[in-house]
C-alpha positions in Angstrom: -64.1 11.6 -64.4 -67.8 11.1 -65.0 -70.3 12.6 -62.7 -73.7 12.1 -62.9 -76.3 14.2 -60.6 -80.0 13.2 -59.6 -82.1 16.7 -59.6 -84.6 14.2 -57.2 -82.7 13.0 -54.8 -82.6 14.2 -51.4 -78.6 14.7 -51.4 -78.1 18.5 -52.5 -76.2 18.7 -56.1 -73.0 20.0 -54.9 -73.0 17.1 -52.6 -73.5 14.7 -55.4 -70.9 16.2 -57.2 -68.2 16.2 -54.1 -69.2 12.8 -53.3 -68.4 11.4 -57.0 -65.3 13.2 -57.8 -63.9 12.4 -54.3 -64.6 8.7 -55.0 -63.1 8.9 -58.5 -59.9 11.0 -56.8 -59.3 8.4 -53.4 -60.1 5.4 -56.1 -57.2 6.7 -58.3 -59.4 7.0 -61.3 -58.5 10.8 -61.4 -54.5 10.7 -61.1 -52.5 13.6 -58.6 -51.9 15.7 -61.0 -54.3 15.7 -63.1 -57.0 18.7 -63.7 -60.7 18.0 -62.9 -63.0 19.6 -65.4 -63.2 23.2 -65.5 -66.3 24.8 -63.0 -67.9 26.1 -66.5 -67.7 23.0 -68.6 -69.3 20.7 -65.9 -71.7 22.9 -65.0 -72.7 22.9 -68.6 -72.6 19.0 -69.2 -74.3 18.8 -65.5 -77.0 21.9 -66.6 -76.7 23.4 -63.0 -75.2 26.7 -61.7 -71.3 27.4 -61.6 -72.3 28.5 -57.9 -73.1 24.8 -57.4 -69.9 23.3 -59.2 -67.7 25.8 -57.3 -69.5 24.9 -53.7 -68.1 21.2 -54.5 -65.1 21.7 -55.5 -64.2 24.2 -52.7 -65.3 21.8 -50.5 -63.0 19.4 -52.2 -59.7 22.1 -51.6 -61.6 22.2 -47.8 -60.4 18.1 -47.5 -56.8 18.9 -48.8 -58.1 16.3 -51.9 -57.3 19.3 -54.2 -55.7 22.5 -55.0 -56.4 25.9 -57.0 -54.2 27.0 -59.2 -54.2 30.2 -61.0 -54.5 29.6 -64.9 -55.1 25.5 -64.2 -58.1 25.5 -62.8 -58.4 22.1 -59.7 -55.4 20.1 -59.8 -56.0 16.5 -57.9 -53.3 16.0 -54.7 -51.2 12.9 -53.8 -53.5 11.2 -51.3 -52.2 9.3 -48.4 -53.2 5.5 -49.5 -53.8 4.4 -45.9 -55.9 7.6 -45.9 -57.3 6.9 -48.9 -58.2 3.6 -48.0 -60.1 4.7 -44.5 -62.4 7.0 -47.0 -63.3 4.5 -49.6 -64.2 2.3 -46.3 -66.1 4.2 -45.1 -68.2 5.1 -48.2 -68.4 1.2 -48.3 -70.2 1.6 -44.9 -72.6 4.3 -45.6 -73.5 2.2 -48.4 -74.0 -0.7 -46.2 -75.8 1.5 -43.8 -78.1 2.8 -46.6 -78.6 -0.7 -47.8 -79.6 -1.8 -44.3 -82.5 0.9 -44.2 -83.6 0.2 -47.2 -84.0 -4.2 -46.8 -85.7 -3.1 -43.2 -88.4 -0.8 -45.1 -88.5 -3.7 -47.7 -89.1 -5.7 -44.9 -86.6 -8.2 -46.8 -84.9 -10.3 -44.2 -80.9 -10.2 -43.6 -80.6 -13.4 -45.3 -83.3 -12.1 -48.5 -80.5 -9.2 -48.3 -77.8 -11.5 -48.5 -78.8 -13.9 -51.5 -79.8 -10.4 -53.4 -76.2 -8.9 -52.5 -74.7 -12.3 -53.7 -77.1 -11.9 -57.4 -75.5 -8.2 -57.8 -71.9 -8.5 -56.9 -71.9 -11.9 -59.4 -73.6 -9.6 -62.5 -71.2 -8.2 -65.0 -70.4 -4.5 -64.7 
């Protein structure tokens, strides 16, 4: 799971953090089963607080997306795929939503937005 945090965006760390390792759990990057990384060693690689990790991650346990086990650290849960589905969805539409705000102060028109959607979603990942 890679997780990469903006220290100037508006969305606090630990959000960041819950956000991309809830996508990479619900997108079955990160298998049930599996461990995420320990709250030291991405606090390290992310140079933030262990505070900040542990705020995502509890958060994480909170949404039944993960568990905490004594000795193995945050073990990823069996997620429903219909429920799974409904979540990556809706990230889909807050995306859409964000995109939407963003055209409007860019004062690009929808069909501007669609020809520049079209360029992206053609481009090699």
């Amino acid at each position: 799971m890679r997780v990469v945090v903006s220290t100037g965006s508006a969305t606090p760390i630990y959000e960041q953090i819950k956000r991309q390792a809830r996508s990479a759990i619900l997108s079955g990057e990160v298998l049930p089963g599996q461990t995420l990384p320990s709250l030291r060693q991405l606090a390290a690689d992310l140079r933030v607080s262990v505070i900040t990790v542990t705020r995502a991650y509890n958060d994480l346990v909170a949404e039944c997306l993960v568990e905490r086990r004594h000795g193995h650290g945050f073990v990823v849960l069996a997620v429903e795929p219909g429920v799974a589905s409904a979540a990556l969805r809706e990230r889909v539409d807050d995306a859409l939503r964000d995109l939407r705000r963003a055209a409007r102060h860019a004062q690009l028109s929808l069909t501007d937005t669609h020809h520049r959607l079209d360029e992206i979603w053609s481009e090699d990942d």
